[in-house]
N, CA, C and O atoms as a Tinker XYZ file with bonds, in Angstrom:
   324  protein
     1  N    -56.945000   28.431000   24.557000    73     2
     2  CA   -56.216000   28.352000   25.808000    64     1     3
     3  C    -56.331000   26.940000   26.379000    63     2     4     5
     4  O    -57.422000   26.437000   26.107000    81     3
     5  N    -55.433000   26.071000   27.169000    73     3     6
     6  CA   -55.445000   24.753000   27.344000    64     5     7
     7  C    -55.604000   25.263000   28.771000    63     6     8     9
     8  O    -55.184000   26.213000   29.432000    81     7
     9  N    -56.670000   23.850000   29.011000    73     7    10
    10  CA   -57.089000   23.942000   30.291000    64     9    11
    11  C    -56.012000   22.777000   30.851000    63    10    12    13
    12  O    -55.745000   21.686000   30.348000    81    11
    13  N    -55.441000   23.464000   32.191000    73    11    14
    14  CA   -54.092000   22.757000   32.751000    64    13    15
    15  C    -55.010000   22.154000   34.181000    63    14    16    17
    16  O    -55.459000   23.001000   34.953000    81    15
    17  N    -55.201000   20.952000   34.411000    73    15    18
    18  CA   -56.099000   20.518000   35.876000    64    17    19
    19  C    -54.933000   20.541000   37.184000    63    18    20    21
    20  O    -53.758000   20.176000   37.185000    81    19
    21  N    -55.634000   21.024000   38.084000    73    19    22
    22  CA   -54.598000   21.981000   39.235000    64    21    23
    23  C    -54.375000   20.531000   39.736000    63    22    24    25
    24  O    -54.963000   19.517000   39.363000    81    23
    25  N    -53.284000   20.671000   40.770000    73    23    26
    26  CA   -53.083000   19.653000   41.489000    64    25    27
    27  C    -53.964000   19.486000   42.476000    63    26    28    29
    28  O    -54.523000   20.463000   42.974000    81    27
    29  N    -54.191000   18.306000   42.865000    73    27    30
    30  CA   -54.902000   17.572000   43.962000    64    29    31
    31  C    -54.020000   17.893000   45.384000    63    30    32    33
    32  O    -52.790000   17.952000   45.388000    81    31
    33  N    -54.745000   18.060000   46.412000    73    31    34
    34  CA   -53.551000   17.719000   47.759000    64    33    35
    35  C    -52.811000   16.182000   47.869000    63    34    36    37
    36  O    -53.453000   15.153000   48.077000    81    35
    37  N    -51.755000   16.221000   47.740000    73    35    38
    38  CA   -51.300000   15.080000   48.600000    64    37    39
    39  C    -51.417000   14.341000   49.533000    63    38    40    41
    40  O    -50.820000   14.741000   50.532000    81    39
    41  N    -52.318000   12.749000   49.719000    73    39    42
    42  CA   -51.961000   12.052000   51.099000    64    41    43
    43  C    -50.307000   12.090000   51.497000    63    42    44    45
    44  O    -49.320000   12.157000   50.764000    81    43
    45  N    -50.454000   12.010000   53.190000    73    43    46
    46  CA   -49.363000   11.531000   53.376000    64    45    47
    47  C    -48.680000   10.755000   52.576000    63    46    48    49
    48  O    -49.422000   10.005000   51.942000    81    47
    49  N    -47.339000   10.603000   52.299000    73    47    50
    50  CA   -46.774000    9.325000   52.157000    64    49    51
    51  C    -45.965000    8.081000   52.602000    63    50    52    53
    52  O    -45.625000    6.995000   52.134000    81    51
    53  N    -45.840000    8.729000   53.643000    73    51    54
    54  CA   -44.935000    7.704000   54.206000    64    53    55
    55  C    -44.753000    7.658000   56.196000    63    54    56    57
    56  O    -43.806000    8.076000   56.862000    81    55
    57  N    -45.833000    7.101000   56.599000    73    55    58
    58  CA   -45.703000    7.105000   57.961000    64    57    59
    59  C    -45.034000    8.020000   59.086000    63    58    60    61
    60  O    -45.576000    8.666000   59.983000    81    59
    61  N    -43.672000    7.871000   58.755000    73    59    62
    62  CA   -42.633000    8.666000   59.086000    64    61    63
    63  C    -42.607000   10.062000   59.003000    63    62    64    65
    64  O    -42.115000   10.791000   59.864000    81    63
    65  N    -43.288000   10.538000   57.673000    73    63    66
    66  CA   -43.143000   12.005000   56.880000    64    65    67
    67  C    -44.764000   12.797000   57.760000    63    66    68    69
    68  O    -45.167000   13.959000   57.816000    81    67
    69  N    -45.138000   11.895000   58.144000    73    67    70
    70  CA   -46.457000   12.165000   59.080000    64    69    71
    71  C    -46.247000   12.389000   60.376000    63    70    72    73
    72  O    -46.842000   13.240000   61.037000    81    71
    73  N    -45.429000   11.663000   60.766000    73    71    74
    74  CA   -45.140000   11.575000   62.453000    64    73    75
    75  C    -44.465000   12.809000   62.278000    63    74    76    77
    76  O    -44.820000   13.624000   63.129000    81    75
    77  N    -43.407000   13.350000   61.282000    73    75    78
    78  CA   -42.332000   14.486000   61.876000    64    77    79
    79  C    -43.466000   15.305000   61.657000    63    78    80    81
    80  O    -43.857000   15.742000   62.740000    81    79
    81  N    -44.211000   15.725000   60.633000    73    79    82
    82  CA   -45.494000   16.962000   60.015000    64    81    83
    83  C    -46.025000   17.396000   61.600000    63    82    84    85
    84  O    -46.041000   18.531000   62.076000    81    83
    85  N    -46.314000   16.527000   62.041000    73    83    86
    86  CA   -46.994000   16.313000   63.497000    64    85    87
    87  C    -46.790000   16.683000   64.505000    63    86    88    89
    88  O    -47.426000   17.218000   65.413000    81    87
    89  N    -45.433000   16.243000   64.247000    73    87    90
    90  CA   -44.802000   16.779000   66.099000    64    89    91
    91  C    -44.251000   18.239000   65.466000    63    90    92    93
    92  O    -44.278000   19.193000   66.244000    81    91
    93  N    -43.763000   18.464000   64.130000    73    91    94
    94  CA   -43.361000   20.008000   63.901000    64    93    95
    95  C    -44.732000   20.873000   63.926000    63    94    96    97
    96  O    -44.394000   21.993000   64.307000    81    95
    97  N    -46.017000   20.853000   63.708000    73    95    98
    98  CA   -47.211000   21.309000   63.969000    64    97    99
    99  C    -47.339000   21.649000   65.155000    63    98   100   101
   100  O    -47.482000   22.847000   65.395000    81    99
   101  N    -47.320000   20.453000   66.488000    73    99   102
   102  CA   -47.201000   20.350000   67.688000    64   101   103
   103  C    -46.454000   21.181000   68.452000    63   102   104   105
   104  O    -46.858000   21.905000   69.361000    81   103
   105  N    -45.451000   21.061000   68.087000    73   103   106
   106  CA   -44.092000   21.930000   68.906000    64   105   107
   107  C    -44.319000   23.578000   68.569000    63   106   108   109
   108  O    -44.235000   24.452000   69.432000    81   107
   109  N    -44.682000   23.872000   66.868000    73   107   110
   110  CA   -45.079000   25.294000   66.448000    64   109   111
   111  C    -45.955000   25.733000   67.134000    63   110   112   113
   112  O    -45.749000   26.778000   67.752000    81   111
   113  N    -47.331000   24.993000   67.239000    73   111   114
   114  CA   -48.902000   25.222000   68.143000    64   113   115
   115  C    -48.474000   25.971000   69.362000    63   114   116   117
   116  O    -48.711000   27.136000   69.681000    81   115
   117  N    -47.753000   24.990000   70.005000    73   115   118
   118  CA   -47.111000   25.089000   71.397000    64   117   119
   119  C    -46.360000   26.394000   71.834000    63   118   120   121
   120  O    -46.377000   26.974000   72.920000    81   119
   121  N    -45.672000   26.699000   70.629000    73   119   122
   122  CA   -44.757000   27.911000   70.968000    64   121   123
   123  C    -45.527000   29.035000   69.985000    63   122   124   125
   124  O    -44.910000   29.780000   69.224000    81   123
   125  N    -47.041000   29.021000   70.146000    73   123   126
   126  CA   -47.586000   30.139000   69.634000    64   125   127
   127  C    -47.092000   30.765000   68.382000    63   126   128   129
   128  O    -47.271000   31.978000   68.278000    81   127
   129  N    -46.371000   30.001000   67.209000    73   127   130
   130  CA   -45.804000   30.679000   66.349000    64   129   131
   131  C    -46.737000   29.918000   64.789000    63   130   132   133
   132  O    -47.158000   28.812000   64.451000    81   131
   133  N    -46.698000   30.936000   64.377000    73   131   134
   134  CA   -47.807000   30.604000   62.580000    64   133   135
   135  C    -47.147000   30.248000   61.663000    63   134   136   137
   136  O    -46.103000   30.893000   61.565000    81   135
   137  N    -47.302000   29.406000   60.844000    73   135   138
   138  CA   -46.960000   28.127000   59.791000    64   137   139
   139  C    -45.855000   29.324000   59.265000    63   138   140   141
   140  O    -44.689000   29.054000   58.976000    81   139
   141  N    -46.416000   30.632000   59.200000    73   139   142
   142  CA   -46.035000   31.223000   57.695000    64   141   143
   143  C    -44.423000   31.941000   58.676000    63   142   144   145
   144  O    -43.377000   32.199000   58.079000    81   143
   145  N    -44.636000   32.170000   60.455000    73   143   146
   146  CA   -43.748000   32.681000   60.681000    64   145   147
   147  C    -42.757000   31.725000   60.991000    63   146   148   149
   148  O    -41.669000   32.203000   61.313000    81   147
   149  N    -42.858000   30.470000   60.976000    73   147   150
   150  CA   -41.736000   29.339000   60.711000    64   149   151
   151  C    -41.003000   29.277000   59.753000    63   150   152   153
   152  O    -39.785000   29.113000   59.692000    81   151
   153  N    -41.772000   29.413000   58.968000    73   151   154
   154  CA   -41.350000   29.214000   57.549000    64   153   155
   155  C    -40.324000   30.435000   57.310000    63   154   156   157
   156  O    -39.254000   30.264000   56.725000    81   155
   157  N    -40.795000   31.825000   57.872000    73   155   158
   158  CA   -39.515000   32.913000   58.120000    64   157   159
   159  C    -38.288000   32.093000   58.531000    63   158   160   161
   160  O    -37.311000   31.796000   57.843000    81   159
   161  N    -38.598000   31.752000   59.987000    73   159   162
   162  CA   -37.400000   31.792000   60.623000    64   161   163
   163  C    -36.354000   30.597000   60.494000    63   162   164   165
   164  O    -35.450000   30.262000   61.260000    81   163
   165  N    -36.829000   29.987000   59.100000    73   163   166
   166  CA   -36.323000   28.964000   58.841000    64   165   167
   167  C    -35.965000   28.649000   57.476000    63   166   168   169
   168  O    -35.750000   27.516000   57.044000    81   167
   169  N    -35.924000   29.578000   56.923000    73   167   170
   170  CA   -35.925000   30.187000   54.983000    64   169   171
   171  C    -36.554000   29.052000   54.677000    63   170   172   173
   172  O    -35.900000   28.617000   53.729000    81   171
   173  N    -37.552000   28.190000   54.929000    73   171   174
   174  CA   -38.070000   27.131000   54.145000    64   173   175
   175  C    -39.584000   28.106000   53.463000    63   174   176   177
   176  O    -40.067000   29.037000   54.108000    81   175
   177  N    -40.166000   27.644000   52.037000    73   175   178
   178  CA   -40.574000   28.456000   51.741000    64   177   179
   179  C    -41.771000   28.088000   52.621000    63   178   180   181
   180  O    -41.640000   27.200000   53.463000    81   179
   181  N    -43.313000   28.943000   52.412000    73   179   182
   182  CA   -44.458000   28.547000   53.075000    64   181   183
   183  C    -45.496000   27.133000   52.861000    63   182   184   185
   184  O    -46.028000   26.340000   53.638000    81   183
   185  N    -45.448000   27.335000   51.077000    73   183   186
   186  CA   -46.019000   25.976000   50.692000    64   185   187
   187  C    -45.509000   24.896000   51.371000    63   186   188   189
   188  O    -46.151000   24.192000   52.151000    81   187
   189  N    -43.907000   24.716000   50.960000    73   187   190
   190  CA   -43.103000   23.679000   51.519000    64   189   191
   191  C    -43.495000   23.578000   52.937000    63   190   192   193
   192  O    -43.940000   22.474000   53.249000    81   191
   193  N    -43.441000   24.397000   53.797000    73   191   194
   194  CA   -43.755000   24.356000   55.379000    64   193   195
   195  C    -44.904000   23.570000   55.373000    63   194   196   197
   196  O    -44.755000   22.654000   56.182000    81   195
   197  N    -45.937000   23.526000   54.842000    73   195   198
   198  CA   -47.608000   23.143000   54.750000    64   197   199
   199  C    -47.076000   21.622000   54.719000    63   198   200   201
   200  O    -47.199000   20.728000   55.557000    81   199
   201  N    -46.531000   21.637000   53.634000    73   199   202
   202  CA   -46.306000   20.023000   52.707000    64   201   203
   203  C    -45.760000   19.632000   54.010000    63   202   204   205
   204  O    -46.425000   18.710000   54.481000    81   203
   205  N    -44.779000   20.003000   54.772000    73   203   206
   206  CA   -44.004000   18.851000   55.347000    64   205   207
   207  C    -44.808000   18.561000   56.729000    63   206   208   209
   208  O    -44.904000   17.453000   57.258000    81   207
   209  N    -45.470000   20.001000   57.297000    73   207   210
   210  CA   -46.762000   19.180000   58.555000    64   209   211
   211  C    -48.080000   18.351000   57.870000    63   210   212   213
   212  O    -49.029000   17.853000   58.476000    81   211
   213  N    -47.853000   18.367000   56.575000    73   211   214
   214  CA   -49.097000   17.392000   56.037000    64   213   215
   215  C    -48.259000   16.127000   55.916000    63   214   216   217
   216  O    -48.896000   15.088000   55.740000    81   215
   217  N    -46.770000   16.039000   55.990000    73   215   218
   218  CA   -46.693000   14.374000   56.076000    64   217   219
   219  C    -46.451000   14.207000   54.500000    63   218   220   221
   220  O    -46.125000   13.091000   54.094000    81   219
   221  N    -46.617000   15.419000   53.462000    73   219   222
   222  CA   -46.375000   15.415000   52.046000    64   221   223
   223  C    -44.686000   15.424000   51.192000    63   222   224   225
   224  O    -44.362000   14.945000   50.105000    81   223
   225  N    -44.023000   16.040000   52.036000    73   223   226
   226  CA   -42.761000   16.428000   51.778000    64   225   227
   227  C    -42.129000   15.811000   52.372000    63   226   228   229
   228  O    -42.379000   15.614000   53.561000    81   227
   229  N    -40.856000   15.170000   51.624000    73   227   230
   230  CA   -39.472000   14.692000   52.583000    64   229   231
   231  C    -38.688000   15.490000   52.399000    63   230   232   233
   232  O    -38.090000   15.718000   51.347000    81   231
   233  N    -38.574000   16.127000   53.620000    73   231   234
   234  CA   -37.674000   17.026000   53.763000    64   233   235
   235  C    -36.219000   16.893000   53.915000    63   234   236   237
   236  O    -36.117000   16.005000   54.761000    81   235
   237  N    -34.859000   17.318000   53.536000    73   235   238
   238  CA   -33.740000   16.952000   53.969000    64   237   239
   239  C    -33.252000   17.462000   55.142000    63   238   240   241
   240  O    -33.575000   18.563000   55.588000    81   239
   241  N    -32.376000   16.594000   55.731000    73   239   242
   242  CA   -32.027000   16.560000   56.990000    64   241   243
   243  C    -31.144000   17.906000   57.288000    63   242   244   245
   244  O    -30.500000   17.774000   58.329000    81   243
   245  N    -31.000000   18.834000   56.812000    73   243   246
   246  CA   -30.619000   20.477000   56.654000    64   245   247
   247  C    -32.073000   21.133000   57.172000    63   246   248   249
   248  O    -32.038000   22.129000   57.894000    81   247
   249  N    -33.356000   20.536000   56.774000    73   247   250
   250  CA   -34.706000   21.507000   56.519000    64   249   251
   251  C    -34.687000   20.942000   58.545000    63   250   252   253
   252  O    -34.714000   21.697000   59.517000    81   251
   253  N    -34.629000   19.310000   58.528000    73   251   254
   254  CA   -34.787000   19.099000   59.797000    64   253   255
   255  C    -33.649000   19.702000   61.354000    63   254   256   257
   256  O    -33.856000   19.422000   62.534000    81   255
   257  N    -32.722000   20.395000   60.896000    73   255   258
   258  CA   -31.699000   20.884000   62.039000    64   257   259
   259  C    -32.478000   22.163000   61.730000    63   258   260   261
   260  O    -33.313000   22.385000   62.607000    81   259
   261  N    -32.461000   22.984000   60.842000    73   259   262
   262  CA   -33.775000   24.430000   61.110000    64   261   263
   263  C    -34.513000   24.587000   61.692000    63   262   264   265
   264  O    -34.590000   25.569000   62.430000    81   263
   265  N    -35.434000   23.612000   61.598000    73   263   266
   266  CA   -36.698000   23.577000   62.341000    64   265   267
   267  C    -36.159000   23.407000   63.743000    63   266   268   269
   268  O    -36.427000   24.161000   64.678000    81   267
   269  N    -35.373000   22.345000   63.800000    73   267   270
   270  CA   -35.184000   21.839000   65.353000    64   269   271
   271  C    -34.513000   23.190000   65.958000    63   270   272   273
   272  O    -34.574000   23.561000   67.130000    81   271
   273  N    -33.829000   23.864000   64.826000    73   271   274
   274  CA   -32.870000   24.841000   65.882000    64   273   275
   275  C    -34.296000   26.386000   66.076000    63   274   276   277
   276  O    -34.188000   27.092000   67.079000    81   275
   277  N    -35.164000   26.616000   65.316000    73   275   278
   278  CA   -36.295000   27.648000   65.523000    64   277   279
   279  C    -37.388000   26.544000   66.248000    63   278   280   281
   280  O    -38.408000   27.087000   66.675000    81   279
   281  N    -37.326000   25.495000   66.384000    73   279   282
   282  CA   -38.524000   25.150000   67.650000    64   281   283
   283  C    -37.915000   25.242000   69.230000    63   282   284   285
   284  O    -38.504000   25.435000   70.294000    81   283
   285  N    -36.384000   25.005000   68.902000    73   283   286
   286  CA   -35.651000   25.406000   70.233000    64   285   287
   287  C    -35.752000   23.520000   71.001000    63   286   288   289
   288  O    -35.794000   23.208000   72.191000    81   287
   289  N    -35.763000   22.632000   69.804000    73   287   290
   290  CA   -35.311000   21.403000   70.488000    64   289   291
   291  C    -34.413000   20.856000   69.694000    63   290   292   293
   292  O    -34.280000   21.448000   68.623000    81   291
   293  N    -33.466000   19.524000   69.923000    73   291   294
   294  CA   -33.083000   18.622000   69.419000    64   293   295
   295  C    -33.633000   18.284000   68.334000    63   294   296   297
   296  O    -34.818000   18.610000   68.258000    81   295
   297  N    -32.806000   17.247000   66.653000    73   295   298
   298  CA   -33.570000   17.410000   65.834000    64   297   299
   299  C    -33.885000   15.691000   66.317000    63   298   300   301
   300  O    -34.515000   15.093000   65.445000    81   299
   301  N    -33.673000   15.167000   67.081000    73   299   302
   302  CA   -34.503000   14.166000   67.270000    64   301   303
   303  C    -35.515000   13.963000   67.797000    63   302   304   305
   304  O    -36.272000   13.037000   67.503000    81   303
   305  N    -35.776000   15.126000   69.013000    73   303   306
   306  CA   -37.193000   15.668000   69.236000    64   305   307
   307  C    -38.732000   15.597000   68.183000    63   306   308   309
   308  O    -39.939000   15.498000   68.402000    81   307
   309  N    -38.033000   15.687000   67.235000    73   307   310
   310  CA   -39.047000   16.194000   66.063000    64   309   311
   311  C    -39.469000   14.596000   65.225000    63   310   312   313
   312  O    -40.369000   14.486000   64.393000    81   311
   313  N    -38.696000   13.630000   65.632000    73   311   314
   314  CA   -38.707000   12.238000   64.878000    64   313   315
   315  C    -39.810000   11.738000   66.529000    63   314   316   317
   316  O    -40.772000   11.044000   66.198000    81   315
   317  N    -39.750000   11.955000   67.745000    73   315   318
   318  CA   -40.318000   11.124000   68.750000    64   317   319
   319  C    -41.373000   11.962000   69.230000    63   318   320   321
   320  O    -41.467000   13.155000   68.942000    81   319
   321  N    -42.311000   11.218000   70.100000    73   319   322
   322  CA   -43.113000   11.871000   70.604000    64   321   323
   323  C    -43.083000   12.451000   71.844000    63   322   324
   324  O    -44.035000   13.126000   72.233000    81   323
């Protein structure tokens, strides 16, 4: 049997992909709602949800009007602080 070595977590990558992870964490925290029930109300899967508040995932600008429209702000909300 071949031993397959699991993946490592991802650093951030890219400044930007951190700031949105952040304020979408922020805004979720805020409105009392859990990673996994975002990820419902937004067909993004759960992993993916993780990846993109870790600043790991670039998400496309489709994943970012979802979120903005289930956090109940603007999707530029989610780029500022």
């Amino acid at each position: 049997m071949l031993n397959v070595p699991r993946k490592v977590r991802q650093p951030a990558k890219h400044p930007a992909l951190k700031k949105l992870g952040s304020r979408v964490r922020q805004l979720r925290q805020a409105r009392g709602v859990s990673q996994e029930a975002l990820a419902d109300l937004t067909g993004i899967g759960r992993s993916y949800m993780s990846g993109i508040e870790r600043g790991v995932r670039n998400c496309s600008v489709l994943h970012v009007l979802k979120l903005a429209k289930a956090l109940s702000v603007q999707p530029g909300d989610l780029l500022s602080n």
